[in-house]
N, C-alpha and C positions, 0 to 999 in steps of 0.2 A: 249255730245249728247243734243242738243237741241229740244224743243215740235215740232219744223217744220219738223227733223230729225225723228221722232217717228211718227209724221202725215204722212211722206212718206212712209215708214214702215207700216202702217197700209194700205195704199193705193193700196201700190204692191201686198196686200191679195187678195184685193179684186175681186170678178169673172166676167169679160165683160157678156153685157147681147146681145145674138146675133136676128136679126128678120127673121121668115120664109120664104121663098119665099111663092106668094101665092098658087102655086102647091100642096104643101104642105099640106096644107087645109086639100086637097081633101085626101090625105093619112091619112089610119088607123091609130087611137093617140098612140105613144108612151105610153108604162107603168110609171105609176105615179113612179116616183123619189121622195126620203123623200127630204126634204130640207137642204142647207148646212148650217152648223149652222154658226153664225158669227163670222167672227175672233177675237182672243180673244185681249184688246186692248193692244196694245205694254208698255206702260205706265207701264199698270198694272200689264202685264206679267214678268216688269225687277226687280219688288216688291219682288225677291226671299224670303224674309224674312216673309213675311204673310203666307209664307206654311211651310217652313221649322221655323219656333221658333214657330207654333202651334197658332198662329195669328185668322188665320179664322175660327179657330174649336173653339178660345176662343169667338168670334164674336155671336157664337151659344148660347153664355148665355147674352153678353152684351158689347155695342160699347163704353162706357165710358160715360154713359147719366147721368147727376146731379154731374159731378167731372171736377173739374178746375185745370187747370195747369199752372205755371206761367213761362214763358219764360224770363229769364233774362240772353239777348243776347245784339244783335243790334240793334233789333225792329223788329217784323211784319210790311212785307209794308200792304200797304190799297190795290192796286190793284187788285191781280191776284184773281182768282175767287173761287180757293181751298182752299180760306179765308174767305170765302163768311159766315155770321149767325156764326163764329167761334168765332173770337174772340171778348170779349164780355166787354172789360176796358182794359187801360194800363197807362202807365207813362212814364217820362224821368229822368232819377239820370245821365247824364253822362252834362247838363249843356248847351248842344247845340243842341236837340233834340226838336219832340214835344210835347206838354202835353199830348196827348193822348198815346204817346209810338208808334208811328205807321208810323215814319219817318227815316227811315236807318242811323244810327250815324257809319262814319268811309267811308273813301276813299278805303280801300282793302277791308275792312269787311263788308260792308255797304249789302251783300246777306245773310251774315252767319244766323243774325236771323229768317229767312225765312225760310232760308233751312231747319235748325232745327225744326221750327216751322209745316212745312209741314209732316214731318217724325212719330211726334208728334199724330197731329191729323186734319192731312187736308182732305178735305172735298171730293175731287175731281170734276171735273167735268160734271159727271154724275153717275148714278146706279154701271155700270161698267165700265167707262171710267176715265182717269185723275187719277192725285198722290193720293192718300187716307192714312190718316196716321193713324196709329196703334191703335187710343181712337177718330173714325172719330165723334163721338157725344160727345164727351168732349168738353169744353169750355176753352177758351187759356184767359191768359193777358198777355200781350207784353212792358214787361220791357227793354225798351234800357238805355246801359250802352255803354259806349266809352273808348277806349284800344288808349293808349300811349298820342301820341299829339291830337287825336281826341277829346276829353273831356278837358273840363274848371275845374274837381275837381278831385280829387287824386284819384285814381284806390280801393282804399281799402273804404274810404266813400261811393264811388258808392254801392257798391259790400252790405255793412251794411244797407244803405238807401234800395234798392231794394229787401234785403231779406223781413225786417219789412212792406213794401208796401206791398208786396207778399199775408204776412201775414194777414195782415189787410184788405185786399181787397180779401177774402174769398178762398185764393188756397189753394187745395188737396194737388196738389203734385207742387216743385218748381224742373226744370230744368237748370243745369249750364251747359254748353257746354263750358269751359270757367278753365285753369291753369296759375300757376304763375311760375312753372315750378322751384319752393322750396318747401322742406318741412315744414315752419314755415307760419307761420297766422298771421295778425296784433291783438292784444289785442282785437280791437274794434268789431274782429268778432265774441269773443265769445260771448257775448251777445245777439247778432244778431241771431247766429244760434243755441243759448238755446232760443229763443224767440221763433222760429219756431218749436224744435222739443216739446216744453211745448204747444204749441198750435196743437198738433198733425197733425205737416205737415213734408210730406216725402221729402225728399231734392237728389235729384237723380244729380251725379257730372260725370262728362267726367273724365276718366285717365288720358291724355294727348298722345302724339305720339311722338314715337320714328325721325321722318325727321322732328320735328318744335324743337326737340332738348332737349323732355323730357325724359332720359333715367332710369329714377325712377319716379313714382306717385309724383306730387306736390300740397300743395294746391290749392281749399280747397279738392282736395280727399282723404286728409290725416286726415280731420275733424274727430274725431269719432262721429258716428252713420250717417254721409251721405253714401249715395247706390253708390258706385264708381263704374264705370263700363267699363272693360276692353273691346277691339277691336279682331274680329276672320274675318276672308279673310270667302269667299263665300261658302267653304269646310268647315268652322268649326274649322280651324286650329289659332291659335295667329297669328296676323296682325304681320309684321316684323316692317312696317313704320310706320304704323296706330292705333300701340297702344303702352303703356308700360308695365312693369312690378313692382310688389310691394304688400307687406304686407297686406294692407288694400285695394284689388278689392274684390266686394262685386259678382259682376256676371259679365260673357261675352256675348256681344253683336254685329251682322254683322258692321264693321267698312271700307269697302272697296263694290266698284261698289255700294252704294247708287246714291240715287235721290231725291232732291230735287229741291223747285219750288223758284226759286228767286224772289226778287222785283219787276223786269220788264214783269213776270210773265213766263219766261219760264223756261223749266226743264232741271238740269244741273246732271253730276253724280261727283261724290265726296266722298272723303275718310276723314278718322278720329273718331276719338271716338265722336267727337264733332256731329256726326250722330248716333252711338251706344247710349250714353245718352237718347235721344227724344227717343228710340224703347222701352228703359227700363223705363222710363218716363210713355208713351203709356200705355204699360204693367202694369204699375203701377195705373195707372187711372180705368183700367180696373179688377181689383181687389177689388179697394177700387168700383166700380160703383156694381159689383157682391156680395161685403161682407161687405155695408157699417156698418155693427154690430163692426167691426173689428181697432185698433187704427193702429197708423201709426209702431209701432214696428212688431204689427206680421201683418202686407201687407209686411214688409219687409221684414220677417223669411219666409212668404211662397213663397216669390221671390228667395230668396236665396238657401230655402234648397229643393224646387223643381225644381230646376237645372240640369241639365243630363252634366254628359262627354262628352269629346270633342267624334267626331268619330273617333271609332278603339281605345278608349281605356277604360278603366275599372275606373278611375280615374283621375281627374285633377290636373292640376298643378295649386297649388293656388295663386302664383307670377306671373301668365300668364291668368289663367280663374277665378281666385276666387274661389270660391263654382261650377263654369261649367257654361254651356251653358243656357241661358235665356232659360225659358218652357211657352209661356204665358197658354197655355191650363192648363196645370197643376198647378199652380199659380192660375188659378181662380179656376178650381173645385178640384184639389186633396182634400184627407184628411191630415190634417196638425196639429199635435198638436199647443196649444196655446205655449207662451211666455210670460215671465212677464218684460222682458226687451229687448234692442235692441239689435240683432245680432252682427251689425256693430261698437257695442260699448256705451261707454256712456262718452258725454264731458264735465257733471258737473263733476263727479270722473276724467276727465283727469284736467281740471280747477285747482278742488280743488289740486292737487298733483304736477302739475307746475309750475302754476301762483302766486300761496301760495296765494293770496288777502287777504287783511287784512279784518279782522272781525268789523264790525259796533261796537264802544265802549258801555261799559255797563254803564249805568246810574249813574250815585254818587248818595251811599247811605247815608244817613246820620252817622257819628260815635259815637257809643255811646261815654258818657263821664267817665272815669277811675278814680277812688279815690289810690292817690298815699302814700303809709303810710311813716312819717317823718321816716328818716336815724335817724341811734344812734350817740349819741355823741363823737365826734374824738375821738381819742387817743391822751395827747400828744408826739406830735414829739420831740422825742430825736435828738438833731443835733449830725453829727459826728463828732468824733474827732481824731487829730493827733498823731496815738501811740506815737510820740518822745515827746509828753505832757505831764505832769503828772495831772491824775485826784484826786477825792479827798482821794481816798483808799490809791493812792501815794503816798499822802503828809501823813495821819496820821498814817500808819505803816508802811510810810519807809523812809519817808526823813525828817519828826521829829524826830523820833528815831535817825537816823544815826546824825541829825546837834547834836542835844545833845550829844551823845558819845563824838561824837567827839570834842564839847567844852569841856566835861571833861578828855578828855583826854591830849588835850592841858593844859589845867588849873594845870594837876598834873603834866605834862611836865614842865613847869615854874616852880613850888615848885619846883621840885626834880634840877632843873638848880641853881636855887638862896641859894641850901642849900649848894649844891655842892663847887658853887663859897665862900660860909660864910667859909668856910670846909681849902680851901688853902690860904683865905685871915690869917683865925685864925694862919696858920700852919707857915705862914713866920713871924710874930710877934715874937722880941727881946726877949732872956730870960733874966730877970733879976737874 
């Protein structure tokens, strides 16, 4: 549906204005007729989501005045006019863009950041005319980033550079419309996005969709402590195409018959979470604009757990709505107890239990010095020896002894042989 298509539409309302004859004059005046009120602008009427998620009733405390959101897409273009005093800085991390952020990076994509951006907080056209987005007096920067061959640097740099600019260039809340369509993160982003949530900025992520082919959340909605935000059809009910399913959706938001205001300035409609995001973004501006007392953990607790079920049921499914349906009314004024940490999680304790990082070493202390007290004096070593030897106990009571016997026993051997022999030499001698 295009703004021409919508300007016809509104055209067809309108009531011909017919002239009297002058006869007529002279005829007694018809009774005053109250006035027809003017039709209501088509635009803004296809806005289903500014009445049904409690939008305009949140409007009644605050449009999102003094809160920045950082769009880190493809760029806000400069043209269309629902951009107009909005966006207020930007940049380029994808290498081919321009330094202000404001020139559409990407041959398919080169509207998406727009789209988003208008959902967000565009301006409209007039009072009640034109796209108006959800925090229409928040203030955007327009981070473009480039997907696949569109970009001169690597998908994951961009993504780390653009969060820290974000940051440094004073955003509230930072918007990703934008998965990898895994569960895993490159290292580099933990850093990036403990930078942001230590600087107390809310980091609002798209699911992804089930027809671009993500059948489970992927990063970074799998970050802990980003606001992931699941996709519901115009009823309220889970997007079948338009959204996913998984663990960590923080809240659901309208993902189908959106509208958005492209580069060349006209209004297109469009499905995806990647239009859910900017609504909870919106909402999210508008909370912090209403309760700036309040840090980025509980804007996030009272987004979350003022949430309502789907319709018709009692309760949601939390792999399909999270915590339920987006409430922005209720998000800004309920009452809401505090929070001392993030609903969504916390990803220095996920850090610390994954990534194991090594601890910064600890200093060298100097060693004292130890007085070591001298050893006692050996023992000496007995060498061994071979039983078939004889030692010296051997020799002097048993093989002295035995050699003497037994020389005297030889020795009395000989006598008693030589007396023997004298005995029959005597015995054969002549008797005279």
């Amino acid at each position: 549906m295009t703004r021409r298509l919508l300007a016809a539409a509104a055209a067809g309302l309108a009531l011909s204005l017919a002239v009297a004859p002058s006869a007529a004059a002279q005829a007694p005046a018809p009774p005053a007729v109250a006035p027809t009120p003017p039709a209501e602008d088509p635009v803004r009427a296809a806005e289903y989501w500014l009445k049904d998620y409690g939008i305009d009733k949140a409007w009644e405390t605050t449009r999102g005045e003094g809160v920045t959101i950082a769009v880190i897409d493809t760029g806000i273009a400069r043209g269309p006019v629902e951009f107009t005093g909005a966006v207020t800085g930007g940049t380029d991390v994808s290498g081919v863009g321009s330094d202000d952020g404001r020139t559409p990076v990407g041959a398919v994509d080169a509207d998406h950041g727009s789209w988003v951006a208008s959902l967000a907080a565009g301006r409209g056209t007039g009072p009640d005319t034109g796209m108006i987005g959800v925090a229409p007096e928040a203030e955007l920067l327009s981070v473009s980033v480039g997907f696949g061959s569109s970009a001169t640097r690597p998908f994951a740099d961009q993504i780390a550079e653009a969060i820290r600019w974000s940051v440094d260039h004073g955003a509230d809340v930072i918007n990703m419309s934008l998965t990898t369509n895994v569960p895993d993160w490159p290292e580099s982003w933990d850093d990036a996005f403990l930078y942001a949530f230590e600087n107390d900025v809310v980091v609002v992520v798209a699911a992804g969709n089930r027809a671009s082919g993500t059948t489970r959340v992927g990063a970074p909605a799998t970050i802990p402590g980003v606001l992931t935000v699941a996709g519901v059809d115009p009823q309220g009910k889970a997007s079948v195409d338009a959204s996913t399913q998984g663990i960590t959706l923080g809240v659901a938001a309208p993902s189908e018959q959106l509208l958005g205001v492209s580069a060349d300035g006209q209004i297109v409609v469009w499905n995806g979470t990647s239009g859910a995001a900017p609504i909870v973004a919106g909402i999210t501006a508008l909370v912090r604009a209403a309760r700036p007392d309040l840090d980025a953990d509980n804007v996030i607790n009272r987004i979350v757990s003022t949430a309502r079920p789907p319709a018709g049921a009692t309760a949601s499914d939390p792999l399909l709505y999270g915590n339920g349906l987006v409430d922005a009314a209720a998000a800004v004024s309920a009452s809401v107890p505090e929070v001392d940490s993030n609903p969504m999680g916390s990803l220095e304790e996920w850090v610390l239990v994954y990534r194991r990082a090594p601890s910064d070493p600890r200093p060298a202390e100097p060693v004292p010095t130890i007085e070591v007290p001298p050893l006692p004096p050996a023992e000496p070593i007995e060498r061994a020896s071979s039983p078939l030897l004889p030692d010296s106990d051997t020799l002097l009571y048993g093989t002295l002894p035995l050699t003497a016997a037994t020389a005297a026993a030889i020795l009395v051997a000989l006598g008693v042989t030589a007396a023997v022999r004298r005995i029959r030499l005597a015995s054969r001698a002549p008797s005279r």
